[in-house]
C-alpha positions as a printed Julia matrix, in Angstrom:
275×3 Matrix{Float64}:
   0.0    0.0     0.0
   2.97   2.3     0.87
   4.69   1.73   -2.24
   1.71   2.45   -4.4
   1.07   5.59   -2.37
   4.32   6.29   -3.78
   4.08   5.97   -7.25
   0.48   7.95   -7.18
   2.33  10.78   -5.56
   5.03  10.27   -8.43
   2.14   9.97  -10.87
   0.76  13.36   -9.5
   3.68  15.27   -9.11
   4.82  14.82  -13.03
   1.27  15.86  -14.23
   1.89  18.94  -12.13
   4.97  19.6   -13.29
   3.03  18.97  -16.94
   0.57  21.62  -16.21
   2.35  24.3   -14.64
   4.66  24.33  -17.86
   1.87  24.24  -19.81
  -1.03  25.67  -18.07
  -1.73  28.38  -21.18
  -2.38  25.69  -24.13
  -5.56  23.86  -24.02
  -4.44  20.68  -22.09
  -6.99  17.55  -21.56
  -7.22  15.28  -18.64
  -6.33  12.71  -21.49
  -2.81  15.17  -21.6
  -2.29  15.03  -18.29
  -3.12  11.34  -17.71
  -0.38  10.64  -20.53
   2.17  12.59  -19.01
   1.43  11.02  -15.58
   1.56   7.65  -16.92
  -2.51   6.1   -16.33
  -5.28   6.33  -18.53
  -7.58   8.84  -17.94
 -10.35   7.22  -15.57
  -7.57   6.12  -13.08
  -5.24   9.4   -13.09
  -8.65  11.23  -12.44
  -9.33   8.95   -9.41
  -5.11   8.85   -7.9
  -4.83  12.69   -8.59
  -8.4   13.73   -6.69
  -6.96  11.5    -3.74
  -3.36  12.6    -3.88
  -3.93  16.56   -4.7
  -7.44  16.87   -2.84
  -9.05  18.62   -6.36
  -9.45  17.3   -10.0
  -7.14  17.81  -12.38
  -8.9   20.52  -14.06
  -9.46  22.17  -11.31
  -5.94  22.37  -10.39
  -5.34  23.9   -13.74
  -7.66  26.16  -13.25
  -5.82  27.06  -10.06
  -2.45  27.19  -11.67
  -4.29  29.63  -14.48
  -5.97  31.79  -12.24
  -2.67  32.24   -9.85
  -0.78  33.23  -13.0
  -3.23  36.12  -13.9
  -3.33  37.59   -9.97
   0.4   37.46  -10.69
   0.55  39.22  -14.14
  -1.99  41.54  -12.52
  -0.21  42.95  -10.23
   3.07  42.98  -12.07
   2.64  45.78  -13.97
  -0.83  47.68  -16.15
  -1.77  44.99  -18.79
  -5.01  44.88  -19.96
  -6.99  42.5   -18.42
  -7.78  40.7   -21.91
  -4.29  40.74  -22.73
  -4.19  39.01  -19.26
  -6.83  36.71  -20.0
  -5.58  35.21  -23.57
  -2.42  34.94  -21.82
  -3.17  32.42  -19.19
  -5.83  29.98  -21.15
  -9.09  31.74  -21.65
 -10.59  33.27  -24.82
 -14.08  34.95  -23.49
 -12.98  37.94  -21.21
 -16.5   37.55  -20.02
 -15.61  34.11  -18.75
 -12.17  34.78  -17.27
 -13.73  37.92  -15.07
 -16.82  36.02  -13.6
 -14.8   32.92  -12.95
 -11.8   35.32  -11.22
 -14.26  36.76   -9.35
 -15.57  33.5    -7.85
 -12.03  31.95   -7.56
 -10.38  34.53   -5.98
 -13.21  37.0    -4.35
 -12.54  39.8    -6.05
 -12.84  41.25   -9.31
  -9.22  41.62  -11.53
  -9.43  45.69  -10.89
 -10.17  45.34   -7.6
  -6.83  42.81   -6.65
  -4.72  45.92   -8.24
  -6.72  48.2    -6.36
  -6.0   46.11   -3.02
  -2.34  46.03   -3.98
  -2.79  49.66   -4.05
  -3.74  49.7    -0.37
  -1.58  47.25    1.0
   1.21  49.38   -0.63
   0.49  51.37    2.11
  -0.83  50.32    5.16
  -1.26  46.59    6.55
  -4.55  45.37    7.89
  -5.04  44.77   11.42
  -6.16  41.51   13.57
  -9.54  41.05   13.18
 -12.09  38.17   13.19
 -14.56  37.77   10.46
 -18.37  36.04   11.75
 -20.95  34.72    9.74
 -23.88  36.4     9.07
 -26.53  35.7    12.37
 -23.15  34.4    14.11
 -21.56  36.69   17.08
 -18.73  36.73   19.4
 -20.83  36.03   22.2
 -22.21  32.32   20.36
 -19.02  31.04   20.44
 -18.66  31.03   24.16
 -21.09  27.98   24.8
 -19.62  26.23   21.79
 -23.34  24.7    21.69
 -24.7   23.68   17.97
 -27.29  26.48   16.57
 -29.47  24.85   13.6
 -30.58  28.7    13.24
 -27.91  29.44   12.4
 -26.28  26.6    11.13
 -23.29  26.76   13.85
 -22.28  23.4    14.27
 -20.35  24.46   16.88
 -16.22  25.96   18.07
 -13.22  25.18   17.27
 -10.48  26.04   19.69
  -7.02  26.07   17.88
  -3.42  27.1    18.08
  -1.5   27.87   15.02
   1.97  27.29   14.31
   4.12  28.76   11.92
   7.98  27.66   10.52
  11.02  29.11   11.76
  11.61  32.04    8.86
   7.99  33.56    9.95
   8.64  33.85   14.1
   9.92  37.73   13.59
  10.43  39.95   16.36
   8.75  42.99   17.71
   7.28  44.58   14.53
   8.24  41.7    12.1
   5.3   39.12   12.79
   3.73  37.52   10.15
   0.52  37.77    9.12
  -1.67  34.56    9.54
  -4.99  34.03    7.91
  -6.85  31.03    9.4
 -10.29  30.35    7.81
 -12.92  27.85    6.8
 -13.53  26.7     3.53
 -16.35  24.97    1.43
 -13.51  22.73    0.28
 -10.21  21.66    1.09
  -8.9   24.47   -1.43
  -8.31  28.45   -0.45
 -10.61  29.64   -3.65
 -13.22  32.57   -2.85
 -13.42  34.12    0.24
 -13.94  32.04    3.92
 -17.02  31.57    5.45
 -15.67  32.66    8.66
 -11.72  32.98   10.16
  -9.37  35.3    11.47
  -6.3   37.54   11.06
  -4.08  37.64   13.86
  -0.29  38.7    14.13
   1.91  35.63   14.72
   1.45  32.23   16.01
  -0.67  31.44   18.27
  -4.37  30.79   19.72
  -7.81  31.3    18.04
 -11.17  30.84   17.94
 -13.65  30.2    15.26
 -17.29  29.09   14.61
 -17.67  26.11   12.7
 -20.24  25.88   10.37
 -21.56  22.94    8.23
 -21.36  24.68    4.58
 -17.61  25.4     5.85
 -15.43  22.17    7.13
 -12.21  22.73    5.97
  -9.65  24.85    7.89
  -7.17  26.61    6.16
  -4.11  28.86    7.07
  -2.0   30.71    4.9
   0.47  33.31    6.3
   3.24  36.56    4.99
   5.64  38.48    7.02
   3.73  41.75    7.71
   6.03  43.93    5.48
   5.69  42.14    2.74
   4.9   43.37   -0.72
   1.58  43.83   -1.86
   2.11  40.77   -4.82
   3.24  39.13   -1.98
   0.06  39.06   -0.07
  -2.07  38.76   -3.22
  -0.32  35.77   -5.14
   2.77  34.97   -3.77
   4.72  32.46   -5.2
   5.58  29.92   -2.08
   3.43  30.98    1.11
   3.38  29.34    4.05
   0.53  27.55    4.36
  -1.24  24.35    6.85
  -4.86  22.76    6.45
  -6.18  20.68    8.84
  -6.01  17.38    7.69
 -10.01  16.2     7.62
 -13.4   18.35    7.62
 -14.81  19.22   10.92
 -18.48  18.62   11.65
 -18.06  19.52   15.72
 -16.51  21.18   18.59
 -13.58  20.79   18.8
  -9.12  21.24   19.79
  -7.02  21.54   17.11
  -3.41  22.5    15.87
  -2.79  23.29   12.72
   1.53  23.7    11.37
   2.51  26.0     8.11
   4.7   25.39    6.04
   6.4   26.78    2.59
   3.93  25.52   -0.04
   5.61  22.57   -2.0
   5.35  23.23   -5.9
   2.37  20.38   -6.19
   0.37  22.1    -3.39
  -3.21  24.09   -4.37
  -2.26  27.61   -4.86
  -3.82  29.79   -2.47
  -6.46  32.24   -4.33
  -8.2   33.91   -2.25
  -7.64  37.63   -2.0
  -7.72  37.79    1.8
  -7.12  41.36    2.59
 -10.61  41.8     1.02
 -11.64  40.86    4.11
 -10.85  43.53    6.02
 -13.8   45.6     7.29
 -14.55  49.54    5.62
 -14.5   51.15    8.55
 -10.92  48.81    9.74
  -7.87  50.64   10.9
  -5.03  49.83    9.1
  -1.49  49.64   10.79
   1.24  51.82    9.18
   4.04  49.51    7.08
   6.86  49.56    8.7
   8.69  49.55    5.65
């Protein structure tokens, strides 16, 4: 069983490799499959198990990650953008950003705008009907849909434990699915490692943390390249203790797509960069 773990990771990791390099031409599952070495119907099933998302919508990941990146890398038109990473209907590419990533192509640039600035500050984001004050029973809420809390403490790797004015910022939130595309249901920002609390709702299982150092650049925060990042490793359907470790993203890993600074309430202070 261990061994054949091994080759499916193998078998995962070259169709990967075969879609990043390729990501802009109009690739099949049937291309993929080839590269990774199974027929179709069998690389569909390994890679879903292995990756935790089909393969096409891991190239639609890879696709979508590219055009935050060319977004924010300098003033292209966003249908120069859009032919460039795969997609010939603009119309397409800007509804599907929007749901992939939260927010619409001119409004990433105009959050890199703001982050080029100022850096948001801790806050916790509830679900609509969902307060501060239901999460101290930790009970289940069908009116609501709360399920229940989850208590957790977050961990991140040694290059992100900065000193006094050089924490990093981590986002911890939960997802539909075991991916970071759109926007949480419900998480937190919070400076550094550390504790948390969240409510836990049944459209929402999967926890997810990404994190940055705090004076990072704006691209970084939008769509960088190798975040840190930690999911817990099952959905949770109740109360519950957990821990959850980042780490640099390995080059097979989901990219993380959600424009998280979107989050951050209007009325929000901001903390000065410190750089």
């Amino acid at each position: 069983m261990r061994d054949q773990r091994l080759e499916h990771d193998a078998a995962a990791r070259r169709a990967i490799s075969f879609i990043t390099a390729r990501a802009a031409e109009p690739i099949t599952v049937a291309d993929m499959a080839d590269a990774a070495g199974y027929s179709p119907f069998h690389f569909t099933r390994l890679f879903a198990d292995r990756v935790r998302v089909t393969p096409n919508r891991f190239l639609a990941g890879v696709r979508f990650h590219r055009a935050k990146q060319l977004l924010l890398a300098g003033d292209d038109p966003v249908i120069d953008i859009c032919h460039e990473v795969g997609f010939s209907s603009p119309g397409t590419f800007t509804r599907r950003f929007r749901e992939e990533v939260g927010v619409a192509p001119s409004a990433l640039r105009q959050l890199a705008e703001d982050l080029s600035v100022s850096t948001p500050a801790p806050f916790t984001l509830y679900p609509d009907g969902v307060t501060e004050a239901d999460l101290a029973g930790g009970l289940p809420d069908p009116a609501t849909g709360l399920l229940g809390t989850v208590d957790g403490t977050v961990h991140l790797p040694a290059g992100l434990r900065g000193g006094p004015g050089l924490a990093a910022l981590v986002w911890i939130g939960f997802y539909p699915a075991p991916s970071p595309t759109g926007l949480p249901v419900t998480g937190v920002l919070r400076l550094g490692e550390g504790s948390f609390r969240l409510p836990l709702l049944a459209s929402a299982p999967w926890l997810l943390a990404t994190a940055v150092p705090a004076t990072a650049e704006p691209r970084d925060h939008l769509a960088s390249p190798r975040p840190a990042v930690g999911i817990h490793p099952r959905p949770l359907g109740r109360t519950a203790t957990v821990q959850i470790t980042l780490a640099p993203a390995a080059p097979w890993q989901f990219p993380v797509l959600s424009a998280l600074p979107a989050l951050v309430p209007a009325h929000h202070h901001f903390l000065r960069r410190t750089s």
